[in-house]
C-alpha positions in Angstrom: -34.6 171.0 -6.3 -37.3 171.4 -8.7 -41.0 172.6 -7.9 -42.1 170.6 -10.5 -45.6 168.9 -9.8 -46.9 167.7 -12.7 -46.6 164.5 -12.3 -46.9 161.5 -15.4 -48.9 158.7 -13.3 -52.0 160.9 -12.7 -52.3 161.8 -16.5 -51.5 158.4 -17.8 -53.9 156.7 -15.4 -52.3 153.7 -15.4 -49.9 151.7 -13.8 -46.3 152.7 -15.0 -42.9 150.6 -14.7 -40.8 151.1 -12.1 -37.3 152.6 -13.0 -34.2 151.1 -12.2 -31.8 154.4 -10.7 -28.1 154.2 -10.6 -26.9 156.9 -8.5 -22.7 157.0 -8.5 -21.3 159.3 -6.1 -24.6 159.0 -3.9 -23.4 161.4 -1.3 -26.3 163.3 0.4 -26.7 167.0 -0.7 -30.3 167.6 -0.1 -32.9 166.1 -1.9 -31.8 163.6 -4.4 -32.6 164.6 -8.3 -35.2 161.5 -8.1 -36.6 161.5 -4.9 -40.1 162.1 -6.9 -40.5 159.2 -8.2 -39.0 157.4 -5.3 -42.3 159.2 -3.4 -44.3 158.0 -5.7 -42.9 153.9 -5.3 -41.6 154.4 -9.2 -37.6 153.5 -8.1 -35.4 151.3 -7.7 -31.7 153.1 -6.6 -28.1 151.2 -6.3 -26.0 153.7 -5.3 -22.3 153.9 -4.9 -20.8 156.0 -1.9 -17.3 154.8 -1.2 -16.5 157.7 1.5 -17.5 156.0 5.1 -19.5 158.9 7.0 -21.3 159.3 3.7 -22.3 155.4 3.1 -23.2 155.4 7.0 -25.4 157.9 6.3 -26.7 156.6 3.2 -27.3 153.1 5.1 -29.6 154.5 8.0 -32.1 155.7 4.8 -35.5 153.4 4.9 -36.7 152.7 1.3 -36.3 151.4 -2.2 -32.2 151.9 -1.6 -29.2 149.6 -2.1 -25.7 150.9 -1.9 -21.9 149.6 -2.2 -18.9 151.2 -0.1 -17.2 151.3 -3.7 -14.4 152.9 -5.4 -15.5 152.5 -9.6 -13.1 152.9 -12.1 -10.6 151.2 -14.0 -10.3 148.6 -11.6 -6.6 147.8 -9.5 -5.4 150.6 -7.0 -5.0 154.1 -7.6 -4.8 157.1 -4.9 -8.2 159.0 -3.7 -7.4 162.8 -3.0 -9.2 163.7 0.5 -10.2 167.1 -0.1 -10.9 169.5 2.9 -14.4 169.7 1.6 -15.2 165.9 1.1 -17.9 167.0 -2.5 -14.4 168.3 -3.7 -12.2 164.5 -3.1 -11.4 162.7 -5.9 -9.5 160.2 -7.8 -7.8 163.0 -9.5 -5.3 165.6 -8.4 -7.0 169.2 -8.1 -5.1 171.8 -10.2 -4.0 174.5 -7.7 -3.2 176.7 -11.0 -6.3 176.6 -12.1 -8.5 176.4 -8.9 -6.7 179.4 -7.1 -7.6 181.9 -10.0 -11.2 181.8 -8.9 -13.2 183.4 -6.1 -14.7 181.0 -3.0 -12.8 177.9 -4.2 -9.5 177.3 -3.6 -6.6 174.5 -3.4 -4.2 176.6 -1.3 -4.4 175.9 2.3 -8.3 176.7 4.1 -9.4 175.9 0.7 -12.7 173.8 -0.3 -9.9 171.7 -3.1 -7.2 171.9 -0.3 -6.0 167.7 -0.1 -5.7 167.3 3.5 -5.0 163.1 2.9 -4.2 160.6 0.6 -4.9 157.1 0.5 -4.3 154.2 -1.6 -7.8 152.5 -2.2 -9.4 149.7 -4.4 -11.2 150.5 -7.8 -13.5 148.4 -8.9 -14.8 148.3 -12.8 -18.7 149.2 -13.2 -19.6 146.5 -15.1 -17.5 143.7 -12.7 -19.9 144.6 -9.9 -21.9 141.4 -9.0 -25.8 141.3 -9.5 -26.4 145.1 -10.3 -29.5 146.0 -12.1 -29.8 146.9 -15.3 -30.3 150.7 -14.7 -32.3 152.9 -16.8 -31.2 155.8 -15.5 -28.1 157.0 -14.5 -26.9 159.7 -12.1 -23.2 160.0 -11.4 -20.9 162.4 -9.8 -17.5 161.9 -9.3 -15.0 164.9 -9.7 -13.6 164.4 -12.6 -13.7 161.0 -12.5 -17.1 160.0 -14.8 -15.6 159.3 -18.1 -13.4 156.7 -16.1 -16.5 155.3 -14.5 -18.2 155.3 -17.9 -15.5 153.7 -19.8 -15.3 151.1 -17.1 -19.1 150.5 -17.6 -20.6 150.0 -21.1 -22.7 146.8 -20.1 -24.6 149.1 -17.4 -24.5 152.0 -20.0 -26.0 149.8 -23.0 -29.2 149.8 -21.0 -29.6 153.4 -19.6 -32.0 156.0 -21.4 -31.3 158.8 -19.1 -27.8 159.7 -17.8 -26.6 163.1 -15.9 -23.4 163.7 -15.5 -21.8 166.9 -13.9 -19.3 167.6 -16.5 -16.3 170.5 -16.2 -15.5 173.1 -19.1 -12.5 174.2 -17.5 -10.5 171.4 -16.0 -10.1 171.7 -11.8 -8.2 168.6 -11.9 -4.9 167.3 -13.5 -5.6 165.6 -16.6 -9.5 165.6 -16.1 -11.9 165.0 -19.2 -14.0 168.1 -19.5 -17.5 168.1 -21.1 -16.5 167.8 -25.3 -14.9 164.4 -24.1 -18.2 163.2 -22.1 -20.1 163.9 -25.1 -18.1 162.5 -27.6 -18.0 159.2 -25.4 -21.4 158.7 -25.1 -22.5 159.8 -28.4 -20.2 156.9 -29.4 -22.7 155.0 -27.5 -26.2 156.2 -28.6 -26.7 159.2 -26.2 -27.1 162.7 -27.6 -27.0 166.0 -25.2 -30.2 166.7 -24.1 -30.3 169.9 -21.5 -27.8 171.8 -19.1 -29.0 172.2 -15.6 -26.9 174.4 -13.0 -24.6 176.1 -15.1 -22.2 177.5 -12.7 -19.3 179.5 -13.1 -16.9 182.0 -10.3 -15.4 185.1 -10.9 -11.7 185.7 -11.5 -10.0 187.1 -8.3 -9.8 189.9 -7.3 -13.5 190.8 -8.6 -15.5 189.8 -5.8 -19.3 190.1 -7.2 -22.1 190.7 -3.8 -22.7 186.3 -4.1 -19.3 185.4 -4.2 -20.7 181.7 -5.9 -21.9 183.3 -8.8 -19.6 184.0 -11.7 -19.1 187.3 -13.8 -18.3 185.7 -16.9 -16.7 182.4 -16.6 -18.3 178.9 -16.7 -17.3 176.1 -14.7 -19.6 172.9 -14.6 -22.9 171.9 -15.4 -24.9 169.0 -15.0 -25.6 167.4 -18.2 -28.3 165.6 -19.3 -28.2 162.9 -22.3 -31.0 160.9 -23.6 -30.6 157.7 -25.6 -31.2 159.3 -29.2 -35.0 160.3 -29.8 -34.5 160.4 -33.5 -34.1 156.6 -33.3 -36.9 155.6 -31.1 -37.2 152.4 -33.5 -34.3 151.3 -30.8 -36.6 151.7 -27.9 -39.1 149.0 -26.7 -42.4 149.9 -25.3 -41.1 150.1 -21.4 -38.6 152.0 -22.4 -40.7 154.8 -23.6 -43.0 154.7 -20.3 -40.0 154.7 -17.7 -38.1 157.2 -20.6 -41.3 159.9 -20.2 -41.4 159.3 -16.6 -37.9 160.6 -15.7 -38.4 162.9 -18.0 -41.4 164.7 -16.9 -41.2 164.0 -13.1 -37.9 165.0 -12.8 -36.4 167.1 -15.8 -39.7 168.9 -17.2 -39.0 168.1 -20.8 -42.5 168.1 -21.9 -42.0 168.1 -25.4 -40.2 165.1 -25.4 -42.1 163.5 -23.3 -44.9 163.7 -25.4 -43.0 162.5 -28.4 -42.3 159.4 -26.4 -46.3 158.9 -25.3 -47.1 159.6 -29.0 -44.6 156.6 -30.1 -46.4 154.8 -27.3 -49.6 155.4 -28.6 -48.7 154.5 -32.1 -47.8 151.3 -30.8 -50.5 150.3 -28.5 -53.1 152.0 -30.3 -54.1 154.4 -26.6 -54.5 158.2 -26.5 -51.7 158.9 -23.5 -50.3 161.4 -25.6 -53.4 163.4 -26.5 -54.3 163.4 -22.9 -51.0 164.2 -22.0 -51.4 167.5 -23.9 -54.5 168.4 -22.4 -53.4 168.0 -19.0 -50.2 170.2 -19.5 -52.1 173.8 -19.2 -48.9 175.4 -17.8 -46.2 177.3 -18.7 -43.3 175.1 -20.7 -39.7 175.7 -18.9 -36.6 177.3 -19.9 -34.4 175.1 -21.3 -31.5 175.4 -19.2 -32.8 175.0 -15.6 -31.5 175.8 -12.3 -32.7 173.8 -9.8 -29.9 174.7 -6.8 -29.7 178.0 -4.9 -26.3 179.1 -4.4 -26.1 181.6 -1.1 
């Protein structure tokens, strides 16, 4: 995770709006991408965790959390893939001719992709799940399965300024949407690509490089970041800048835009967040693309 501790509430000195998370595909690896401001009493999360050792995990957390045992997507039945590794299951068939080509993953049988079970489950549509929040920040990670969720959700998406989605370049599943189909989906709907974080790639068997999770030349997957479009900030209400600076700072380190935000804040309001902002930032600005996981 990041090491990021420049924090927004200290500079801003005031008391800022808490932000409404949406975490699909909540299962635990490690610190969650908001935990920040979930320190800091800044979040709400609804999460969605269908798999039942995850969601029994999930349940025994004490804090600002709400989660649903919940297949999304199209709504009606379809079949969930149990993968060997459960971060590889999906609602979508891996693609042994693609997946076996690479080094340290693998469909065929030991493998991390390797379906192990089937089962017929429930999908439920986004935006026909009862009393959720309107989020203004989304997280989701589903295997190949987020441009389902997303199409299934454009009411909870209509409210969102920050969404990151791990999107593929190469599909690892049958008919999977891979990253150009993300983006031209939610640029459809007022998002525009902000930043990659953990570009991650393998290497072509049989060259087998000393950290066998790191790729010689090919790319993979990424998590992508989208922001509701910053060239348009006429369609952004006050909050919305304040809770739009806040996940960006705290948790992406986008400084620059951050302060763009503030300023449009100020401009409004008639304060001087932005030029305090500045001040306060005496550190070195980050690279855009950011790796924030360790692969050993």
């Amino acid at each position: 995770m990041s090491m990021n501790t420049f924090f927004l509430k200290p500079v801003v000195g005031e008391e800022l709006p808490v932000v409404e998370v949406l975490d699909i595909g909540a299962m635990p690896e490690g610190n969650d991408r908001y935990q920040p401001l979930v320190a800091q009493g800044l979040a709400h999360v609804t999460g969605f965790e269908p798999a039942p050792e995850q969601f029994k995990k999930l349940q025994e957390r004490q804090g600002p959390y709400r989660y649903h045992p919940v297949f999304l997507g199209p709504g009606g039945p379809a079949s969930f893939q149990i993968a060997r590794y459960p971060g590889c299951s999906s609602l979508l068939e891996p693609d042994p001719a693609v997946i076996d080509m690479f080094v340290s993953i693998g469909a065929d049988p030991g493998g991390n992709f390797e379906v192990i079970a089937r089962e017929t489950v429930q999908t439920v549509r986004l935006d026909d799940v009862p009393d959720l929040s309107a989020p203004d920040y989304i997280k989701i990670d589903v295997q190949g399965a987020e441009l389902m969720v997303l199409e299934n959700g454009t009411r909870a998406l209509s409210s969102a300024l920050v969404l990151e989605t791990e999107a593929e370049f190469v599909a690892l599943y049958k008919q999977q949407p891979l990253f150009g189909d993300l983006q031209v989906f939610l640029r459809q709907h007022g998002f525009i690509l902000h930043k990659f974080l953990d570009i991650a790639g393998r290497s072509y068997r049989p060259i087998r490089p000393a950290n066998p999770f790191q790729a010689t030349s090919q790319i993979l997957w990424a998590d992508a970041v989208f922001v509701r479009d910053v060239s348009r900030l006429d369609m952004w209400g006050n909050e919305a800048l304040l809770k739009g600076a806040l996940v960006l700072n705290d948790i992406y380190q986008s400084y620059d835009l951050v302060h763009r935000l503030l300023a449009e804040h100020d401009r409004r309001t008639g304060s001087d967040t932005a030029v305090r902002y500045k001040q306060a930032l005496n550190r070195p600005l980050p690279r855009l693309y950011l790796s924030l996981k360790e692969y050993a």
